[in-house]
Backbone as ProteinMPNN parsed JSONL, in Angstrom:
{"seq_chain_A": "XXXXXXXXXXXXXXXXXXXXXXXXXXXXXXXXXXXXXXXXXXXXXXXXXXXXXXXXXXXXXXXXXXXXXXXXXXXXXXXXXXXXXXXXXXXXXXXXXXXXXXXXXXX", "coords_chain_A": {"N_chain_A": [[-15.975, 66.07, -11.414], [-18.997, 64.227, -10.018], [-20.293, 63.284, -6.732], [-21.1, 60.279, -7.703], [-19.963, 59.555, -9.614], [-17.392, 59.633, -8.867], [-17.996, 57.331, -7.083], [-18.507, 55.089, -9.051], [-16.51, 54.959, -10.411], [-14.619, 54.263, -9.077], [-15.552, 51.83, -7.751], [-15.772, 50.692, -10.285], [-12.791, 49.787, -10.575], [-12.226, 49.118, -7.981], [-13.526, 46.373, -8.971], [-12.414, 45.552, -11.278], [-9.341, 45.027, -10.31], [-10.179, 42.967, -8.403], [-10.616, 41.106, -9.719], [-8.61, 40.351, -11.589], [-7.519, 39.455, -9.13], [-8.937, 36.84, -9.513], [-8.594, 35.803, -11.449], [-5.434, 35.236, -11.868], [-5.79, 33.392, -9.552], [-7.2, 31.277, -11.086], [-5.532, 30.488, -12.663], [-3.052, 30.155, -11.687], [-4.416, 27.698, -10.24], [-4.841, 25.91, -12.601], [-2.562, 25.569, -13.414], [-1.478, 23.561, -11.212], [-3.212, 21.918, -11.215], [-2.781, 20.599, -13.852], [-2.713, 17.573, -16.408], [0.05, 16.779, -16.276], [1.546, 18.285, -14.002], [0.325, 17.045, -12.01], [0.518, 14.26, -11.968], [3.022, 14.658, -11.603], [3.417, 14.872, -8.825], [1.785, 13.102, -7.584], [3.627, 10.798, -8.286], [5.929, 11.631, -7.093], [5.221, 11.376, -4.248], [4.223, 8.943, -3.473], [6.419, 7.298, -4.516], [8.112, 8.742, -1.785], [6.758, 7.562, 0.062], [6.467, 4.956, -0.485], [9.433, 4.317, -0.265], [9.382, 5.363, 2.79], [8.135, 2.822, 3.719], [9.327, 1.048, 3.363], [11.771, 1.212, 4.634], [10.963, 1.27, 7.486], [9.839, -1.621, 7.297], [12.373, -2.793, 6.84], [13.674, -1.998, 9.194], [11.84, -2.96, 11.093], [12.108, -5.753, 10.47], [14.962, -6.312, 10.843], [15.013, -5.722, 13.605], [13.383, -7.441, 14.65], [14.891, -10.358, 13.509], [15.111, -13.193, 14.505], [12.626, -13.938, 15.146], [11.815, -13.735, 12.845], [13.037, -15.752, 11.485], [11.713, -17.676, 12.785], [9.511, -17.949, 11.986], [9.508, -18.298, 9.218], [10.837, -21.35, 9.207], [8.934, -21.982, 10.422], [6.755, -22.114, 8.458], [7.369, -23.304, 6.269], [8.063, -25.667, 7.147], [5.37, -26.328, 7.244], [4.396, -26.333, 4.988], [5.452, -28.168, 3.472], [5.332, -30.013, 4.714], [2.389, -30.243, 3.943], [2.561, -30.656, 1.177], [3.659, -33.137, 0.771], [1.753, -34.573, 1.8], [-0.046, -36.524, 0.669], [1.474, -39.148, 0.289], [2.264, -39.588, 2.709], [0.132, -40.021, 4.088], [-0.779, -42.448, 2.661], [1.304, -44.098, 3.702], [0.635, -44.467, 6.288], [-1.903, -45.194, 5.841], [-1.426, -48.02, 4.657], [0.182, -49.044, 6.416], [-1.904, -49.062, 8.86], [-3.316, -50.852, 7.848], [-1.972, -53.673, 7.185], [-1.48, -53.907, 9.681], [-3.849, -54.733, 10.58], [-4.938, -56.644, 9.354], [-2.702, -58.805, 9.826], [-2.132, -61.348, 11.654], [-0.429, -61.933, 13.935], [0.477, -59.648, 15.236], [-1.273, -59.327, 16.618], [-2.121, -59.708, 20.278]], "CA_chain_A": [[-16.567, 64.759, -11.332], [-19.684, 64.179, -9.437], [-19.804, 62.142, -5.894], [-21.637, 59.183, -8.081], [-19.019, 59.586, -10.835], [-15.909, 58.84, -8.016], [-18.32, 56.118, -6.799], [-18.175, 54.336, -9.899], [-14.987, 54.88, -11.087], [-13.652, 53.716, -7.524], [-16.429, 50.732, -7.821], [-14.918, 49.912, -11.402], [-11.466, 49.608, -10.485], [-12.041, 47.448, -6.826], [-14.18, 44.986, -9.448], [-11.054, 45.302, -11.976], [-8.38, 44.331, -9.21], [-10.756, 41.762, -7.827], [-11.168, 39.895, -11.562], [-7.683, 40.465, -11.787], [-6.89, 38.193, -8.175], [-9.571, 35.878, -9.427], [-7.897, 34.97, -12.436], [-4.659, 34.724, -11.462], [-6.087, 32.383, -8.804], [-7.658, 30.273, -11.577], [-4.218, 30.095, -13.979], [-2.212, 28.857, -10.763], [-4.889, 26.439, -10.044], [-5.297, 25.381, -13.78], [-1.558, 25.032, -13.917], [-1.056, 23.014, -10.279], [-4.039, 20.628, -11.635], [-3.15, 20.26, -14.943], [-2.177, 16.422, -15.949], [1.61, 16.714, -16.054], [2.214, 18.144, -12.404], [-0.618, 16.355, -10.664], [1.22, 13.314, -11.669], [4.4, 14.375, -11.147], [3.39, 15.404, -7.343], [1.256, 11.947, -7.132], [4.465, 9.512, -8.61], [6.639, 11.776, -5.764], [4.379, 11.353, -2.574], [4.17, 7.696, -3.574], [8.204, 7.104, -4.254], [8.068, 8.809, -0.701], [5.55, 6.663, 1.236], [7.103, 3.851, -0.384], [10.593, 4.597, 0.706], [9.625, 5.28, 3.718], [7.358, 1.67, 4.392], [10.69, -0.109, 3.08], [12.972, 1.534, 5.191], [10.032, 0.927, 8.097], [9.848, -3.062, 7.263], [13.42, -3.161, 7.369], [14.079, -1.647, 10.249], [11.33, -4.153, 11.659], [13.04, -7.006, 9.977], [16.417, -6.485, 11.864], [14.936, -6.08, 15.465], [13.075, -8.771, 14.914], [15.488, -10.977, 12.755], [14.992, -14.341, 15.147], [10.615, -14.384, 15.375], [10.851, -13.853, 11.145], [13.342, -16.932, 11.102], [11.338, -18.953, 13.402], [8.11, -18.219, 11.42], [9.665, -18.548, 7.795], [10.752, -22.163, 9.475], [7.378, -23.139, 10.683], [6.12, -22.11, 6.988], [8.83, -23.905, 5.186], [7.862, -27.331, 7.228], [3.848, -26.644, 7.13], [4.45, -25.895, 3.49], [6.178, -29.104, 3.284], [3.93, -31.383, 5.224], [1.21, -29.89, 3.027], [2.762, -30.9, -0.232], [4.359, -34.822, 1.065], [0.51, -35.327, 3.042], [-0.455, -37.356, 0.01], [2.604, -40.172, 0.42], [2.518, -39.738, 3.752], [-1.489, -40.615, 4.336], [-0.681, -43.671, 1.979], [2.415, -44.463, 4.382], [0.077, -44.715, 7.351], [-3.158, -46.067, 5.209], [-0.58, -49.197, 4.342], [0.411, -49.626, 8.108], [-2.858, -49.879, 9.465], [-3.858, -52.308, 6.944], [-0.946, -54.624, 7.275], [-1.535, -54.252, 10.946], [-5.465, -55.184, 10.609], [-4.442, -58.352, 8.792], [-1.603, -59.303, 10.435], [-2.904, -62.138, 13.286], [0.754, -62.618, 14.611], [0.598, -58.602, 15.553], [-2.417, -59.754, 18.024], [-1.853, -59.826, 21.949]], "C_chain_A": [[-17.497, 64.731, -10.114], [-19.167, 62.879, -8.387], [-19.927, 60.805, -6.865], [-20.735, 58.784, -8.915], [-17.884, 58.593, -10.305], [-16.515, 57.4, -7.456], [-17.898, 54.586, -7.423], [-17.313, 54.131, -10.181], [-13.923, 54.041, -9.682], [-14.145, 51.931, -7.425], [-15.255, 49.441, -9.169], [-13.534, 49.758, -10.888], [-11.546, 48.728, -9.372], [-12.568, 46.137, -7.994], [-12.833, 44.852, -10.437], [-9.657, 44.763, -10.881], [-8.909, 42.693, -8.72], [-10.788, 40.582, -9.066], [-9.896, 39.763, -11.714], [-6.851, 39.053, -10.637], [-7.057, 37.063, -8.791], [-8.681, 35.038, -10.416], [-6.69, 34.601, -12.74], [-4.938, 33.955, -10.142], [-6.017, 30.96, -10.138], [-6.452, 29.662, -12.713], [-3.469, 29.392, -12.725], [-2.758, 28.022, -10.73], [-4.8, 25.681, -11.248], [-3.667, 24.603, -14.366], [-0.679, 23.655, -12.475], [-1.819, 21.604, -10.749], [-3.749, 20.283, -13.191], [-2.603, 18.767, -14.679], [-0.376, 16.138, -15.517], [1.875, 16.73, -14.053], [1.776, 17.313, -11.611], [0.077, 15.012, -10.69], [2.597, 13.294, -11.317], [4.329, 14.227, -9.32], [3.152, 13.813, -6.589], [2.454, 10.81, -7.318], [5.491, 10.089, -7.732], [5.986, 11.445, -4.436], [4.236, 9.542, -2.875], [5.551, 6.998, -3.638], [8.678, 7.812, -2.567], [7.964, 7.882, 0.228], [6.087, 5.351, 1.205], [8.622, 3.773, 0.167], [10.465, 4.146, 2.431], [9.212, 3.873, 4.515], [8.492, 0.835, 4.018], [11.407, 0.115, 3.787], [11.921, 1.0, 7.064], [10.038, -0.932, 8.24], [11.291, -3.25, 7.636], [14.093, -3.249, 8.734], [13.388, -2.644, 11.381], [12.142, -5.601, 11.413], [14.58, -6.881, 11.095], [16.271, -6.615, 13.254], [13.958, -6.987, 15.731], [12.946, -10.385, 14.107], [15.145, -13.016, 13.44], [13.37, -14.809, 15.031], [10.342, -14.72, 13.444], [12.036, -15.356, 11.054], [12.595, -18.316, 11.557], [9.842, -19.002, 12.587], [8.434, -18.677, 9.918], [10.061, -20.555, 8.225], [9.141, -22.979, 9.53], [6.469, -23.312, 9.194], [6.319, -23.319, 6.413], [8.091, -25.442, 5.567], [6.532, -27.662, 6.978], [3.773, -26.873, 5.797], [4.979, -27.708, 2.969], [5.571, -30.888, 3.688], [2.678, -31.164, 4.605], [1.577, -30.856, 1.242], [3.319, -32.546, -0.02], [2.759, -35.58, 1.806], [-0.133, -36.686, 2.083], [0.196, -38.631, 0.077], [2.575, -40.244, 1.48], [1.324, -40.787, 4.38], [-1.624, -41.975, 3.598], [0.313, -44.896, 3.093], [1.384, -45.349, 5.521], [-1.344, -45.535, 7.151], [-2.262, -47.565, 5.561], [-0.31, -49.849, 5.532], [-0.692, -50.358, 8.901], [-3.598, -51.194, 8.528], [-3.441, -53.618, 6.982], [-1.634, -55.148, 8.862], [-3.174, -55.051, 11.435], [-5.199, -56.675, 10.028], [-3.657, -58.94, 8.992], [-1.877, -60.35, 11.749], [-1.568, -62.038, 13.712], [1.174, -60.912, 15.475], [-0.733, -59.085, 16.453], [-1.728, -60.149, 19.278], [-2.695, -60.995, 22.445]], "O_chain_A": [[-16.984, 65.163, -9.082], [-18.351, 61.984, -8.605], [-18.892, 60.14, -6.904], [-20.619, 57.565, -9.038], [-17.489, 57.507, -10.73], [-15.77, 56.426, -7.352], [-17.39, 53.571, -6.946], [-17.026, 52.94, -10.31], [-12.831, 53.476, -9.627], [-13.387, 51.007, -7.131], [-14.595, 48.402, -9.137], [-13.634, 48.605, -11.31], [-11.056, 47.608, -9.515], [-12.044, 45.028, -7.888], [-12.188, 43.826, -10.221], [-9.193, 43.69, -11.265], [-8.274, 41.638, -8.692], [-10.995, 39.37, -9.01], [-9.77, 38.624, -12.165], [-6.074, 38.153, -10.956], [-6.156, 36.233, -8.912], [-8.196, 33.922, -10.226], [-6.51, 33.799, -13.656], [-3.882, 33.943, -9.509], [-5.209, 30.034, -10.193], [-6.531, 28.638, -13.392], [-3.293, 28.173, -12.74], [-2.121, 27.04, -11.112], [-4.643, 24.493, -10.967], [-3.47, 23.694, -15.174], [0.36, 23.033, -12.698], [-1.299, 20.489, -10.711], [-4.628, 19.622, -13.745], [-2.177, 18.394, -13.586], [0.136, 15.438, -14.643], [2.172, 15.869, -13.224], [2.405, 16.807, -10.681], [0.297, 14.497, -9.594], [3.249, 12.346, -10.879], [5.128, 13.542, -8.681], [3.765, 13.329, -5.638], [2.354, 9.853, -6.551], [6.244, 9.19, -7.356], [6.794, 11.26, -3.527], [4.112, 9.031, -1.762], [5.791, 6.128, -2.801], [9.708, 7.305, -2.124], [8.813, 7.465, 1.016], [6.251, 4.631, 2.19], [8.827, 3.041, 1.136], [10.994, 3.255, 3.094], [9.679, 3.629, 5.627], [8.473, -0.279, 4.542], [12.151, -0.857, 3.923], [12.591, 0.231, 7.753], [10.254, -1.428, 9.346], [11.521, -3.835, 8.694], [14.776, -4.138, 9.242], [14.022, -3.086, 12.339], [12.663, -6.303, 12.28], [14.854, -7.62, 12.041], [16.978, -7.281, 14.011], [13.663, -7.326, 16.877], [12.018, -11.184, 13.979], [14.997, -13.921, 12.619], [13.042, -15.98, 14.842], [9.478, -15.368, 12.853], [11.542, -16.158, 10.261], [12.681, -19.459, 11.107], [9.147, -20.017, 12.601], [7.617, -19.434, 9.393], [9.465, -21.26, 7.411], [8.558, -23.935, 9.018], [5.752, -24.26, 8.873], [5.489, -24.187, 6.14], [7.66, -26.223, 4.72], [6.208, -28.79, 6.605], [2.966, -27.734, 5.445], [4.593, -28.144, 1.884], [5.471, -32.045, 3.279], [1.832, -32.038, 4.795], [0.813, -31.479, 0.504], [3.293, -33.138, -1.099], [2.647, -36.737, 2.21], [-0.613, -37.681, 2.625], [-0.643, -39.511, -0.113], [2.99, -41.378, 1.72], [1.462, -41.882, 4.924], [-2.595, -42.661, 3.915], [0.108, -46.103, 3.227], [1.354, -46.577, 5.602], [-1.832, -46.302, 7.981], [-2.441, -48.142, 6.634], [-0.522, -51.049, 5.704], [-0.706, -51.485, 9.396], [-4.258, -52.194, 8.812], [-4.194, -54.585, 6.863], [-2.102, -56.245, 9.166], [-3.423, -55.734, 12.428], [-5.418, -57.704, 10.667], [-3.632, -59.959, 8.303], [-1.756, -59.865, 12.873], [-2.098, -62.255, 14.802], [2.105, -60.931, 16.281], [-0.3, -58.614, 17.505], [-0.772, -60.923, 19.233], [-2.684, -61.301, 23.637]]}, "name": "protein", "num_of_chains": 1, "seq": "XXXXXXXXXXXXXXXXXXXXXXXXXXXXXXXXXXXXXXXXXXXXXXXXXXXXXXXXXXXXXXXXXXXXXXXXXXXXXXXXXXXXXXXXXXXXXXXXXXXXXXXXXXX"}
């Protein structure tokens, strides 16, 4: 066999090995992206993240069990004076009215 002969034959076989990586590259990738895993990977890293932001809130929630009662309070009554403001603004309409027509309420 001539030098040019072993060239080739040495040539062909690195490009056969190399086609050989490539495409077992492209079957792992083809089987890491297909749809099945990618969602299985994406509905675990998300059952993760969420875990962990629940266990995160909670853990907030307990050491600071007194600031979330005093704010769910202030809600509760804003929430409350929001929804009674209509009866209320009538309450106080009615007062000053009485009190505008009332001469015996005069100084």
């Amino acid at each position: 066999m001539s030098k040019l002969d072993e060239k080739l034959a040495e040539g062909r076989a690195l490009r056969k090995a190399a086609r050989a990586v490539v495409e077992t590259d492209l079957a792992l990738l083809r089987s890491e992206w297909a749809p099945g895993p990618l969602a299985g990977r994406v509905a675990s890293r998300t059952r993760e993240k969420g875990a962990e932001l629940s266990a995160q809130a909670t853990d907030w929630g307990r050491r600071h069990g007194p600031l979330l009662a005093t704010i769910s309070g202030a809600l509760a009554g804003a929430a409350g004076l929001w929804f009674a403001r209509n009866p209320i603004l009538r309450v106080v309409r009615k007062r000053k009215t009485q009190a505008a027509c009332d001469p015996a309420g005069e100084e």
